[in-house]
Backbone as numpy.savetxt, mean C-alpha at the origin, in Angstrom:
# Nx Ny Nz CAx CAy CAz Cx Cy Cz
-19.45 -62.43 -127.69 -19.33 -61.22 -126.88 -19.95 -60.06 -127.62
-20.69 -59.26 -126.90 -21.22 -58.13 -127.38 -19.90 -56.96 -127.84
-19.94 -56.31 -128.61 -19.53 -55.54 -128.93 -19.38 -54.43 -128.08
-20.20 -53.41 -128.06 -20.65 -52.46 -127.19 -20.14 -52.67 -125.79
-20.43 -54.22 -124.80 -20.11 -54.08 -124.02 -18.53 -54.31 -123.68
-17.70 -54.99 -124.63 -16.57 -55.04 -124.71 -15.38 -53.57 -124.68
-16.35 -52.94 -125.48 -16.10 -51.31 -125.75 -16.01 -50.67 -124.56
-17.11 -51.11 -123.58 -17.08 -50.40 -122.58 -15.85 -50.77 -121.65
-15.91 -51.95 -121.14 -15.00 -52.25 -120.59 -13.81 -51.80 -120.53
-12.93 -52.06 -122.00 -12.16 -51.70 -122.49 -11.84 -50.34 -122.09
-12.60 -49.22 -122.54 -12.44 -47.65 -122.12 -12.15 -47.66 -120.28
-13.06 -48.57 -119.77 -12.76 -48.61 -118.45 -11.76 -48.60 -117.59
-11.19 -49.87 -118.50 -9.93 -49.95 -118.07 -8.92 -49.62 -118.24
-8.54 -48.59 -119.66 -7.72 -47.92 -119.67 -7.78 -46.74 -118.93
-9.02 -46.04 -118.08 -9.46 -44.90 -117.72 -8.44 -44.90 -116.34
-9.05 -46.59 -115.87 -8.39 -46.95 -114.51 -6.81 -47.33 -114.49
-6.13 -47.25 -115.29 -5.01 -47.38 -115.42 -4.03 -46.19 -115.44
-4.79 -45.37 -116.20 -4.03 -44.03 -116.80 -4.03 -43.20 -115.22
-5.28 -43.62 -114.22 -5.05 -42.90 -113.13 -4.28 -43.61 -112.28
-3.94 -44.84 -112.21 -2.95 -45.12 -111.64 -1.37 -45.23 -111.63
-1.58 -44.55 -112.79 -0.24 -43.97 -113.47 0.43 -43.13 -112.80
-0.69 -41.84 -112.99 -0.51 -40.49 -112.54 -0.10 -40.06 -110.66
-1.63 -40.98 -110.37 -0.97 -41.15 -109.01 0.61 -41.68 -108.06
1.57 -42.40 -109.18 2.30 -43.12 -109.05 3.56 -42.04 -109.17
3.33 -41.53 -110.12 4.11 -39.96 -110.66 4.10 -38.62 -109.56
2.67 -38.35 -109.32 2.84 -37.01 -108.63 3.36 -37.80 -107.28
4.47 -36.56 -106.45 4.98 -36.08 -105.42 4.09 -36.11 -104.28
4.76 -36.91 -103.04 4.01 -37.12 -102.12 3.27 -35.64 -100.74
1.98 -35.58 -100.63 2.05 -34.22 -100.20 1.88 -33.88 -98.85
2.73 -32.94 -98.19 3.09 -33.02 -97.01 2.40 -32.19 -96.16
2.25 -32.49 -94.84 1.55 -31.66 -93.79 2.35 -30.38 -93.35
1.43 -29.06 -93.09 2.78 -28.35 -93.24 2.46 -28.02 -91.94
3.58 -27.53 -90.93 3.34 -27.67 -89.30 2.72 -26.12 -88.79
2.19 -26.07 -88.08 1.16 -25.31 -87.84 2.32 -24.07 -87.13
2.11 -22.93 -87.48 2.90 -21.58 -87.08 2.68 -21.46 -85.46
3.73 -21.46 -85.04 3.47 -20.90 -83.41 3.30 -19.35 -83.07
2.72 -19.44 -82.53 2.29 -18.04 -82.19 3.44 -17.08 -81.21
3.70 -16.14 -81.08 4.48 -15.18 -80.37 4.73 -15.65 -78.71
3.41 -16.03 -77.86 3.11 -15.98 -77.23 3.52 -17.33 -76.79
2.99 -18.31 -77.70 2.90 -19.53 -77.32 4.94 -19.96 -77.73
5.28 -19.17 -78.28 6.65 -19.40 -78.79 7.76 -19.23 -77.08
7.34 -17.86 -76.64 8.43 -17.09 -75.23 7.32 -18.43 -74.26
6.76 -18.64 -74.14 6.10 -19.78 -73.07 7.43 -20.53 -73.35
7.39 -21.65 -75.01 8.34 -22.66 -74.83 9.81 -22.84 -74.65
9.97 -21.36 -74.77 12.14 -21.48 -74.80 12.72 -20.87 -73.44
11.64 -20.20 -73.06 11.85 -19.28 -71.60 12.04 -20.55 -70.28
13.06 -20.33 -69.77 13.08 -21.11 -68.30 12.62 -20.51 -67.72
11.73 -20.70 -66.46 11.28 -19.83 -65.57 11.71 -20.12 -64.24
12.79 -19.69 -63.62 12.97 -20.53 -62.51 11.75 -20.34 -60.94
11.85 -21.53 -60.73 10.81 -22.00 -59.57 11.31 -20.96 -58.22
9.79 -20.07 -57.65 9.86 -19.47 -56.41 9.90 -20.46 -55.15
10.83 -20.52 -54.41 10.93 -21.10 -52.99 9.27 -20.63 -52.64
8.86 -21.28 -51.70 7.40 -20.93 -50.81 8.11 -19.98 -49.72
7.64 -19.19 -49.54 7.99 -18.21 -48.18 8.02 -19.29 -46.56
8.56 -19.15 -46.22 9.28 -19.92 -44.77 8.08 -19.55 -44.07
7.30 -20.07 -43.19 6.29 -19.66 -42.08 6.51 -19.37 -41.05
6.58 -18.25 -40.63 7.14 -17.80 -38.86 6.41 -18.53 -37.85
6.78 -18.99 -36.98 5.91 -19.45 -35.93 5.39 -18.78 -35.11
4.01 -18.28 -34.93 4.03 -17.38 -33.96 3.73 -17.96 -32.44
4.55 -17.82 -31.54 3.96 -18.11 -30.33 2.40 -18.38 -29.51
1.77 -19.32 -29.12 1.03 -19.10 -28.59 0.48 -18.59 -27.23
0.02 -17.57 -27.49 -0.10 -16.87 -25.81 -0.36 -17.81 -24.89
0.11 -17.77 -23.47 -0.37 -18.45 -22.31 -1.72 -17.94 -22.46
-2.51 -18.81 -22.01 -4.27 -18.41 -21.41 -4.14 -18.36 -19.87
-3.39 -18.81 -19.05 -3.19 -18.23 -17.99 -2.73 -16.87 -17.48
-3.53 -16.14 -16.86 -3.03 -15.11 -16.22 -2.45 -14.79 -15.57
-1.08 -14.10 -15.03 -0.71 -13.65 -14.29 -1.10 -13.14 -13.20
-1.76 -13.66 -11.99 -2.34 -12.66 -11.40 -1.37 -11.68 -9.86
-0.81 -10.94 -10.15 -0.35 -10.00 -8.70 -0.47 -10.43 -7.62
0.12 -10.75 -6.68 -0.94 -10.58 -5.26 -0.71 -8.76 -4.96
-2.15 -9.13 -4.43 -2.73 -7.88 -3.63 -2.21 -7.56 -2.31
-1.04 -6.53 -2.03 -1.19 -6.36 -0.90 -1.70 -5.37 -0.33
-2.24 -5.42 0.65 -2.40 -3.64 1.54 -1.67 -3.00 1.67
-1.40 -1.75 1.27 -0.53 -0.85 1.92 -0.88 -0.69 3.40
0.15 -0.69 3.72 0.45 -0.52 5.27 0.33 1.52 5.51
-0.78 1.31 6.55 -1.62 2.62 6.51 -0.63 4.39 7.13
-0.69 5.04 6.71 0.02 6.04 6.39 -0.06 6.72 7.58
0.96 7.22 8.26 0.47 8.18 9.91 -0.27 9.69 9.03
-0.54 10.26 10.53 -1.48 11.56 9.93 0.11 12.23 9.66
-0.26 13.40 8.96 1.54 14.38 9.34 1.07 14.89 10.24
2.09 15.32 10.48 1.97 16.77 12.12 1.62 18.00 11.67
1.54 18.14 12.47 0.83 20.08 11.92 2.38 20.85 11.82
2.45 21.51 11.17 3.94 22.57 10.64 4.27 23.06 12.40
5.57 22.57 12.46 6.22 22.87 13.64 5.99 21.78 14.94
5.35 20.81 14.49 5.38 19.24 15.15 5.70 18.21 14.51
6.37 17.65 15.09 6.53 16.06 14.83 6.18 14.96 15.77
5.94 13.87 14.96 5.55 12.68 15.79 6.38 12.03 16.03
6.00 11.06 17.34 6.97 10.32 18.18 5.87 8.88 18.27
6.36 7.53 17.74 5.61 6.63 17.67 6.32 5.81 18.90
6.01 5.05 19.51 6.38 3.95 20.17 7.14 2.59 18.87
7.96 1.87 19.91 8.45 0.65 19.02 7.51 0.29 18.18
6.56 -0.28 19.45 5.40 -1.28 18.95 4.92 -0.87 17.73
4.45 0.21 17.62 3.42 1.11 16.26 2.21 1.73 17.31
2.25 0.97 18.22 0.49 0.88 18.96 0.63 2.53 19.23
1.28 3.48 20.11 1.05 4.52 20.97 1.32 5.66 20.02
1.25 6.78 19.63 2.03 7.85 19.17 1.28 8.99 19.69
1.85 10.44 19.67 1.91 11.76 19.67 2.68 12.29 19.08
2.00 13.47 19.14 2.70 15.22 17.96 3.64 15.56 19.53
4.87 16.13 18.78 5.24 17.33 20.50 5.73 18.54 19.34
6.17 19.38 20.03 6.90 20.76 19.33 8.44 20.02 18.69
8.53 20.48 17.36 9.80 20.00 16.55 11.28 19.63 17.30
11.39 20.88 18.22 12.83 21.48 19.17 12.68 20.92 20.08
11.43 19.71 20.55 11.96 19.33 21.63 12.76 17.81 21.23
12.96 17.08 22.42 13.70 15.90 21.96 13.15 14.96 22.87
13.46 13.43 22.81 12.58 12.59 23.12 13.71 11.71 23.86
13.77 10.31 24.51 14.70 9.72 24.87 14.19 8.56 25.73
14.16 7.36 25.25 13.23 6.14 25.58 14.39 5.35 26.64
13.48 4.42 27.50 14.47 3.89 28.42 13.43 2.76 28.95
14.06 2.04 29.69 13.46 0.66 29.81 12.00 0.82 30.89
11.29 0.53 30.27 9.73 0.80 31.49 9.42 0.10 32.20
8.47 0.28 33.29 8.11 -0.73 34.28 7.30 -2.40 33.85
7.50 -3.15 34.38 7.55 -4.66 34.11 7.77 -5.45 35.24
6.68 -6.75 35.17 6.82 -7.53 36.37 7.64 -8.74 36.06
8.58 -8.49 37.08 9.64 -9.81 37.64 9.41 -11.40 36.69
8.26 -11.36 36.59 8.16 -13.14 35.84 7.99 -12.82 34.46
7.97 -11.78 33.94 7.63 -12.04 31.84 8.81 -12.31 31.83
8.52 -12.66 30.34 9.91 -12.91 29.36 10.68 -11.20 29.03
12.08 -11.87 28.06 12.82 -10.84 27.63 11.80 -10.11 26.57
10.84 -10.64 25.69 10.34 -10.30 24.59 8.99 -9.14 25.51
8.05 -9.99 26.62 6.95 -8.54 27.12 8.09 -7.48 27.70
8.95 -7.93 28.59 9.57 -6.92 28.67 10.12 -5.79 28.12
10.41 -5.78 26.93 11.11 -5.39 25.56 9.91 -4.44 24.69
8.82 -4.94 25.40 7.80 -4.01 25.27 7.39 -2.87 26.00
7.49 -2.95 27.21 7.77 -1.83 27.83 8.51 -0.61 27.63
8.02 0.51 27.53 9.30 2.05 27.53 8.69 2.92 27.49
9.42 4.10 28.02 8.98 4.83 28.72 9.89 6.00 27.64
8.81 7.09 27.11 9.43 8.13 26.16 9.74 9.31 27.61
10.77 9.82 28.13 11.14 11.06 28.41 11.01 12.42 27.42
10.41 13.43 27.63 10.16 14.74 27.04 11.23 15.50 27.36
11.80 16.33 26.43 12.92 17.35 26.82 12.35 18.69 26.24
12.03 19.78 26.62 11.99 20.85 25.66 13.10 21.70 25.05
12.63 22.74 24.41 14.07 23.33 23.71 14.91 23.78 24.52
15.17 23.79 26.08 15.92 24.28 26.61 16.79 22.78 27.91
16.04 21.64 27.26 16.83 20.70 27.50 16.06 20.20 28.90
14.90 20.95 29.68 14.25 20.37 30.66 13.35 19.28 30.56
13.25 17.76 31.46 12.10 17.40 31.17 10.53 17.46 31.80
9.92 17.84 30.55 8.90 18.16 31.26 7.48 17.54 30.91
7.49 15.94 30.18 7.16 14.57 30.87 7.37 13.38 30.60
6.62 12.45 31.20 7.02 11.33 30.46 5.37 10.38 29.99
5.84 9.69 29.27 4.54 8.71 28.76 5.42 7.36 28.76
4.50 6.44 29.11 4.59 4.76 28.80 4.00 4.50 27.84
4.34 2.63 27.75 3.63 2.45 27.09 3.82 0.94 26.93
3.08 -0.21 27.08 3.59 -1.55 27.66 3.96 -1.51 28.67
3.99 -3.01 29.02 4.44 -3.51 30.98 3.02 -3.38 31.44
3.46 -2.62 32.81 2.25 -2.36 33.70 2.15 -1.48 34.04
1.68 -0.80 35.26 1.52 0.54 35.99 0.71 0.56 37.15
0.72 1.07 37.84 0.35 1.16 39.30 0.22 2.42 40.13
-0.62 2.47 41.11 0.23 3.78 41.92 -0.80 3.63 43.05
-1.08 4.84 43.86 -1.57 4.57 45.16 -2.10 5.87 45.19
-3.35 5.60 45.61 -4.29 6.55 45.65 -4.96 7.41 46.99
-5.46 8.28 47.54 -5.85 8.32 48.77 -7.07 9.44 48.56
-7.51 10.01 49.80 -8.70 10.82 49.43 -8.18 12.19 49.83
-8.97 13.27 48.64 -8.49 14.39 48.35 -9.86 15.38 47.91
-9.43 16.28 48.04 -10.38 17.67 47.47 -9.82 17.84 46.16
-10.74 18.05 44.99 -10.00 18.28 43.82 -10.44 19.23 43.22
-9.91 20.13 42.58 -10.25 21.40 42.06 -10.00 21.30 40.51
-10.74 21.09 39.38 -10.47 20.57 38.23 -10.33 22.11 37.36
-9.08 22.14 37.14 -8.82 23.69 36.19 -8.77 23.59 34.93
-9.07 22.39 34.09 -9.08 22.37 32.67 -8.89 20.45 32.48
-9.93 20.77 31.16 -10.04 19.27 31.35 -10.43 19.17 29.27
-10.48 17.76 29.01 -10.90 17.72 27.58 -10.41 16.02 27.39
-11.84 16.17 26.67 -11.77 14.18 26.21 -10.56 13.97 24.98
-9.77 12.71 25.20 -8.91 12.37 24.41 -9.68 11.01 23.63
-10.51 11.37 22.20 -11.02 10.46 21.83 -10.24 9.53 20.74
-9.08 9.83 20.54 -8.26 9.14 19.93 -7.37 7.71 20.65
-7.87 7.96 22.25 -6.98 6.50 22.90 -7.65 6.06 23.48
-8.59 5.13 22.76 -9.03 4.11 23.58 -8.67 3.09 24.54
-9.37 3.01 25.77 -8.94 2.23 26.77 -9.81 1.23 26.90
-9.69 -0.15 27.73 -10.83 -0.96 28.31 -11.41 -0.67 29.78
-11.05 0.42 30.13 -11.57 0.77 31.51 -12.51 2.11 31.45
-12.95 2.16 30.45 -13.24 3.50 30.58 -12.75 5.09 29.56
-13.60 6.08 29.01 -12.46 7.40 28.22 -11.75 7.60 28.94
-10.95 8.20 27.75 -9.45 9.24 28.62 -9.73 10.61 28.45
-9.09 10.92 29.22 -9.28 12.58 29.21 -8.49 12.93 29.82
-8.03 14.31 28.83 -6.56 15.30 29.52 -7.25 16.06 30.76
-6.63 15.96 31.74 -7.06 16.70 33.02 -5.77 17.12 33.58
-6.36 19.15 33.96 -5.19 19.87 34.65 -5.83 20.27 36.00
-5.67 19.09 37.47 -6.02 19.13 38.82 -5.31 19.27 39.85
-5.89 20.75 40.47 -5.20 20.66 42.00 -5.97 20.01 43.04
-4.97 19.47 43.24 -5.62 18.47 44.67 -5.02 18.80 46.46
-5.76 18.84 47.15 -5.37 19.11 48.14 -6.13 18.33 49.64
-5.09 17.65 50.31 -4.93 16.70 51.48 -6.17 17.31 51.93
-6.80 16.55 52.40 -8.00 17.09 53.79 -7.35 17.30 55.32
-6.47 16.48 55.10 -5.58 16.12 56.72 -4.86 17.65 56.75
-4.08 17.40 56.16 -2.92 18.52 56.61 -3.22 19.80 55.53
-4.03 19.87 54.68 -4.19 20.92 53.79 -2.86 21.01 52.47
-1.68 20.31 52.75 -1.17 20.43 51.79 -1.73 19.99 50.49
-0.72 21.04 49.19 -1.56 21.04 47.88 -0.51 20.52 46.76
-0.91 19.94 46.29 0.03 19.24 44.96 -0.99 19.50 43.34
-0.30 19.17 42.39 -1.12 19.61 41.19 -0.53 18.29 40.02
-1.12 17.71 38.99 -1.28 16.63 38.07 -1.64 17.25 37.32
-1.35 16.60 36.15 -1.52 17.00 34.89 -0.99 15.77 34.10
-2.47 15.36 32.88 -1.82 14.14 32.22 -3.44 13.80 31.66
-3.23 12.35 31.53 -4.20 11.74 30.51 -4.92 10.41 31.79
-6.07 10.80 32.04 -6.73 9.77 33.10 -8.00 9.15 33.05
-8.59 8.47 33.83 -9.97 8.59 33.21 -11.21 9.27 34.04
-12.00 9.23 33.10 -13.26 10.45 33.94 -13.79 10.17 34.86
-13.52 9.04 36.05 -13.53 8.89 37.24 -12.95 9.65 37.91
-11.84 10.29 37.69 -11.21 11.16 38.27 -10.90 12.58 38.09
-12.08 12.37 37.34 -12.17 13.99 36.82 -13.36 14.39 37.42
-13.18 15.17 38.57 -14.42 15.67 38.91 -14.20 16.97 40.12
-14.80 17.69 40.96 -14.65 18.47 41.71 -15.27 18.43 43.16
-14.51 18.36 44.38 -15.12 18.39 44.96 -14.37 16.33 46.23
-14.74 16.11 46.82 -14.15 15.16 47.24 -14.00 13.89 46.51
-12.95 13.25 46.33 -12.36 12.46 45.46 -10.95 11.56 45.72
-10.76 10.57 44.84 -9.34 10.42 45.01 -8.17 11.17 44.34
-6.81 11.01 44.79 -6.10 11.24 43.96 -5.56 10.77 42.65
-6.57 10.16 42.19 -6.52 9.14 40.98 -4.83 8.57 40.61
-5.64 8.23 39.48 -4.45 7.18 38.46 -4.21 7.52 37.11
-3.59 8.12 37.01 -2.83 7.81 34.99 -2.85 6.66 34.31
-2.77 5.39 34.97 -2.65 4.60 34.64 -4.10 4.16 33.32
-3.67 4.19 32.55 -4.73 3.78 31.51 -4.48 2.21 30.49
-5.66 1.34 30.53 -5.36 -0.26 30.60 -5.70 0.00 28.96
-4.76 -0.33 27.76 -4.91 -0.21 26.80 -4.53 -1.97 25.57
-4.49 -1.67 24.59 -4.20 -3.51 24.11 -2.79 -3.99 24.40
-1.72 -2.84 24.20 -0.90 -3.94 24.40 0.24 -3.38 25.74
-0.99 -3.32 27.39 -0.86 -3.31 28.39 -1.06 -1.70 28.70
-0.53 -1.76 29.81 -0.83 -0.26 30.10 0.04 1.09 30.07
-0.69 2.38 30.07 0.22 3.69 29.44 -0.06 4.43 30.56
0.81 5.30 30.44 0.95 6.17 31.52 1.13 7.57 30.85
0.87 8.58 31.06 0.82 10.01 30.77 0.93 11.53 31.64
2.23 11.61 31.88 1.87 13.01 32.78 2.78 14.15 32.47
2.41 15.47 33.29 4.04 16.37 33.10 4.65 16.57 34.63
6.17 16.65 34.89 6.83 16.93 35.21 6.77 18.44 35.56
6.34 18.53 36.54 6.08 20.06 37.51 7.47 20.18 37.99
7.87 19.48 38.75 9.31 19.73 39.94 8.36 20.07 40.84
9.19 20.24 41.98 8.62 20.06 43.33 9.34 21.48 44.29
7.93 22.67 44.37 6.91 22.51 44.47 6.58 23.02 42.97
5.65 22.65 42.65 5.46 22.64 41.45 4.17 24.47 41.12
3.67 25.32 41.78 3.47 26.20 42.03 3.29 27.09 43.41
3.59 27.86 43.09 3.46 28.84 44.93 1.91 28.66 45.20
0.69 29.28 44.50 -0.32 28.98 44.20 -1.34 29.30 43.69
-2.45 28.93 43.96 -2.95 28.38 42.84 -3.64 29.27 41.76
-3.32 30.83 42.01 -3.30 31.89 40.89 -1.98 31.70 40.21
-0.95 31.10 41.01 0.06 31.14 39.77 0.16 29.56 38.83
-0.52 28.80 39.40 -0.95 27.94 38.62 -2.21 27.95 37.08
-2.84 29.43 37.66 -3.63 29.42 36.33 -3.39 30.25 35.43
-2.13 31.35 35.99 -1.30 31.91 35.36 -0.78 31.56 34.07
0.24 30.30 34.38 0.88 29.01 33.83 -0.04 28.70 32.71
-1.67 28.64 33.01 -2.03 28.19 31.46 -2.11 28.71 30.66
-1.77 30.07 30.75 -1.35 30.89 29.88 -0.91 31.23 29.04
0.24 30.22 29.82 1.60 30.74 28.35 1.91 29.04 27.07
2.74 29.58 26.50 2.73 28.87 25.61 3.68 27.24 25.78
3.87 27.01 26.70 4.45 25.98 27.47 2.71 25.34 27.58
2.02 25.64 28.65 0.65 24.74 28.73 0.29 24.18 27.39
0.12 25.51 26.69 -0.49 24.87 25.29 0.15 23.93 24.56
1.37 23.74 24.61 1.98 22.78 24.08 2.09 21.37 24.60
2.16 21.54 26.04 1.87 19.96 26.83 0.49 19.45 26.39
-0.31 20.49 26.83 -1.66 19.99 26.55 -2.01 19.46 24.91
-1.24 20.08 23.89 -1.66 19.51 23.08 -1.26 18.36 22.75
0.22 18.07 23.45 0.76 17.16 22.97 0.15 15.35 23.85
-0.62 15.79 24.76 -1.48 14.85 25.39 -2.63 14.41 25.19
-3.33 15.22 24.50 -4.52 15.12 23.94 -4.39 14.50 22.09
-3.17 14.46 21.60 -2.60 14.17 20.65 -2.97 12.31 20.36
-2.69 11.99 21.81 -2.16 10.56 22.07 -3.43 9.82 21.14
-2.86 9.11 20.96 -3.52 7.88 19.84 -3.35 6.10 19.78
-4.13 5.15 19.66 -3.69 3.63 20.15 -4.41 3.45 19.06
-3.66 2.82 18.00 -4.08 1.60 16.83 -3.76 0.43 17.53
């Protein structure tokens, strides 16, 4: 064996020994745990208790259908009367006129033929006029029928005017104030009312008809003179004078048929 290399060895292995000595001796060395931070510390000890979710309201869903109204018409409005008149309508709706406030009115069963029913009958009536002193001074129809009898006459037409508010199927109406007088015997009588312009004229003629053919049958229109109904016939134009004419007359020319 070499010397030298024996030497070496030798040192070697005591070199490697003496450190396994030491290692055997020193204290085992430990991990040291990492510092928590402030932040990260109140995160881990803090409970936080859990928020419920907010409840969801339901909101209704609108209908998409519309409501729609029905439409009705108003049912159409009379005219008013002029200050110090009032109107007087028939059952039906069909006939009306204005008269003076103070007078009074008073309906009664009108003319009608023998074979209708209770219901045309029921249509028929006849308004009586009273003025403020309780006289009547005319009457109007309105439904049923009407009639009368006519003959030939001289007619003297003292005031006349179209009633374009009542339509008839025979013809206009028109307020006419006529003395008429017999050819035979000369006697004189006088009318006044709502007729048609057939019988409005001057000169030889009949004694016409009131009778006016309207929708729901026929009307009648006149005033109540009494009998004799003027001495004559200056005191008949006297009469239109006063404030009695003006009021018949208006209240005839008034007349109206929806």
């Amino acid at each position: 064996m070499n010397y030298r290399s024996s030497s070496v060895r030798k040192a070697t292995l005591t070199a490697l020994a003496l450190s396994l000595t030491l290692s055997a001796c020193a204290p085992a060395k430990q991990e040291a745990a990492p510092s928590a931070s402030p932040l990260t510390s109140v995160i881990a000890t803090e409970t936080v208790p859990a928020t419920a979710a907010p409840t969801a309201t339901a909101t209704p869903t609108p209908s998409l259908t519309a409501t729609v109204e029905p439409t009705v018409a108003p049912a159409p409005t009379p005219e008013p009367a002029a200050p110090g008149l009032a109107t007087f309508t028939f059952p039906d709706g069909h006939i009306s006129f204005d008269h003076p406030a103070n007078w009074t009115i008073k309906t009664q069963q009108g003319p009608y033929l023998d074979h209708v029913n209770e219901t045309d009958k029921a249509k028929s009536v006849e308004a009586h006029i009273y003025d403020e002193t309780g006289n009547q001074v005319s009457v109007i129809t309105s439904g049923g029928y009407g009639g009368g009898a006519a003959g030939p006459s001289l007619l003297t037409v003292l005031d006349s005017q179209p009633v374009p508010s009542f339509p008839v199927r025979d013809g206009a109406t028109v307020f006419a104030f006529i003395k008429y007088e017999n050819p035979v015997d000369h006697s004189v009588f006088y009318r006044m009312g709502n007729m048609g312009t057939e019988h409005v004229t001057n000169g030889e003629g009949t004694s016409g008809s009131y009778v006016r053919i309207v929708g729901n049958g026929a009307s009648e229109a006149h005033v109540d003179f009494g009998s004799p109904a003027f001495s004559s016939p200056e005191s008949a134009k006297a009469w239109m004078k006063t404030q009695q004419y003006s009021q018949l007359k208006a209240m005839l020319t008034s007349m109206r048929y929806v």
